[in-house]
N, C-alpha and C positions, 0 to 999 in steps of 0.2 A: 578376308579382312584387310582392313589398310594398317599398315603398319610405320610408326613415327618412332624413333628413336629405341627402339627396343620396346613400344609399346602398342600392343593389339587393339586394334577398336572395335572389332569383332564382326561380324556380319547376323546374328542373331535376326529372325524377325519372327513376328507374332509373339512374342515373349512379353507375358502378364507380369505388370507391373503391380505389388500389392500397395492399396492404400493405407495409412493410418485410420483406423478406426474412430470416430470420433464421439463420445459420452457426455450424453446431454443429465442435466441432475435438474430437479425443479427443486428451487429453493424460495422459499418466504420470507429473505431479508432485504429492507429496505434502509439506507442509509441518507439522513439526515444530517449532516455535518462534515465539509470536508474544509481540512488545515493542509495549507501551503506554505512547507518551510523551504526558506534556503539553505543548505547545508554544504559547508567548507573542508573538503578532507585535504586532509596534507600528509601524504607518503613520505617518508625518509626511510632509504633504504640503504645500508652500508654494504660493502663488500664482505662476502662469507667465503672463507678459505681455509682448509681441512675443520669447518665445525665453529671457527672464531671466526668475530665478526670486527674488521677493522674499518672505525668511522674515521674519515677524514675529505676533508671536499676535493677531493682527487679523483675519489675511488666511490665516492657515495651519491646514490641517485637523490632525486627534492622532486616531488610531483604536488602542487595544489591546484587544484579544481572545486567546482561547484556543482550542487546538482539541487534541484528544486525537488524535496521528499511530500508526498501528498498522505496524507493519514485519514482516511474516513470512517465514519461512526455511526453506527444507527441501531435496529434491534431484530430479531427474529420474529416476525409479526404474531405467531404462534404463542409466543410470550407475553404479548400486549395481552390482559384482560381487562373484561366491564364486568358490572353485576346487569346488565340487561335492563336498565331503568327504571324510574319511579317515578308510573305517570300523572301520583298525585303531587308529587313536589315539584317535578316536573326537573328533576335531577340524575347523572347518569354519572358512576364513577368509576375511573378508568386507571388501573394498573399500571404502571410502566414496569419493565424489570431495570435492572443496570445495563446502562448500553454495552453492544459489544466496539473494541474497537477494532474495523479489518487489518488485511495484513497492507501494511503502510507499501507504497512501492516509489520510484524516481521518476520524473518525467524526464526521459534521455533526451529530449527534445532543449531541456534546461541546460546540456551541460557548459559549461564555460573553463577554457584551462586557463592559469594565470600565469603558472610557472610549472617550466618541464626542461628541467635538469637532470638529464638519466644519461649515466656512465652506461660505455661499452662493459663494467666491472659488473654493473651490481643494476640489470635490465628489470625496472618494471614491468610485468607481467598482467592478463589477466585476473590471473589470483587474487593480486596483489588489489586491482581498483576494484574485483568485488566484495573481496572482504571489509573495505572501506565502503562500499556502499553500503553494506548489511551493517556495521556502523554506525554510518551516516541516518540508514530510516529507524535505526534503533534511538537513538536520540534524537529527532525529529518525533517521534511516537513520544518519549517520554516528554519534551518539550510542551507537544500540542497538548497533554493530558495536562499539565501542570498548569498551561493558557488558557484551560475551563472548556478541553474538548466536551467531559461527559457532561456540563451542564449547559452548554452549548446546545446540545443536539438534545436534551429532555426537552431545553426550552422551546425550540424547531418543533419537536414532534408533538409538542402539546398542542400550538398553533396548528397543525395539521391534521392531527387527529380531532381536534375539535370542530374545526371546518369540516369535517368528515360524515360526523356527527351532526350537524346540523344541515346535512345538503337534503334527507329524505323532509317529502311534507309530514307533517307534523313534529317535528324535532328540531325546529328554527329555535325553538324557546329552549332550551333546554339548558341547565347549567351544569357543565361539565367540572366535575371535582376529580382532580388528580391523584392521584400516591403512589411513590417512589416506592421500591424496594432498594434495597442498603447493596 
């Protein structure tokens, strides 16, 4: 083997490298609505010494950033029900349940620093900007839902399923009646 600094590289060959296994799941959710928020976390982080935490701008880090949180919504298509139509009225009614909303995530692609003030004392961390992220999409989520996520994406999904619905021949005519579940 070659050897750097106290360290072996070893000469090993033929030696099977094991791959990750990879788990495929077939799932029936389709998502109709996606919210793009901005979201501003701002770190403050004082110095901690034996257990106390001493703030003062000496000793205390200031981190603010951005990250664009994405939230989408749609339904488990398994849930979607008709009653199978009625082709003397020539009407078909169709189920929605309550959307679900997915798990919100950030586009790292968004991020933007504005300010990064970190003390040798009191070093922001990973930890530190992910716990702010889980934050960040956690009010992003509540946000988009209050901006009329779930009636956003009933409205989407009517338009959709109703094109859906009238793409076979003979169900051009058809009037498609909706109902919400609560």
């Amino acid at each position: 083997g070659v050897w750097f600094c106290g360290y072996s590289k070893g000469t090993k060959v033929h030696q099977t490298i094991q791959k990750p296994v990879v788990c495929y799941k077939d799932i029936e959710e389709i998502a109709f609505q996606e919210a793009t928020i901005k979201e501003v976390g701002f770190i403050h982080k004082p110095v901690e010494v034996w257990g106390k935490e001493f703030d003062n701008p000496v000793t205390t880090s200031n981190y603010i950033f951005t990250y664009n949180a994405v939230i989408k919504a749609g339904y488990d298509l398994e849930n979607i029900k008709d009653d199978g139509g009625n082709e003397l009225t020539q009407t078909i009614t169709v189920t929605l349940p309550k959307a679900t909303v997915y798990e919100p995530y950030v586009d790292e692609d968004s991020f933007t620093k504005y300010w990064d003030d970190e003390k040798i004392t009191a070093n922001v961390g990973l930890d530190d900007i992910h716990a702010k992220k889980l934050e960040m999409m956690e009010h992003a989520k509540e946000a988009a839902i209050k901006g009329g996520l779930y009636e956003k994406t009933a409205e989407h999904a009517k338009v959709v399923i109703a094109d859906y619905i009238h793409s076979p021949k003979g169900y051009e005519n058809y009037n498609v009646v909706f109902n919400e579940e609560a």
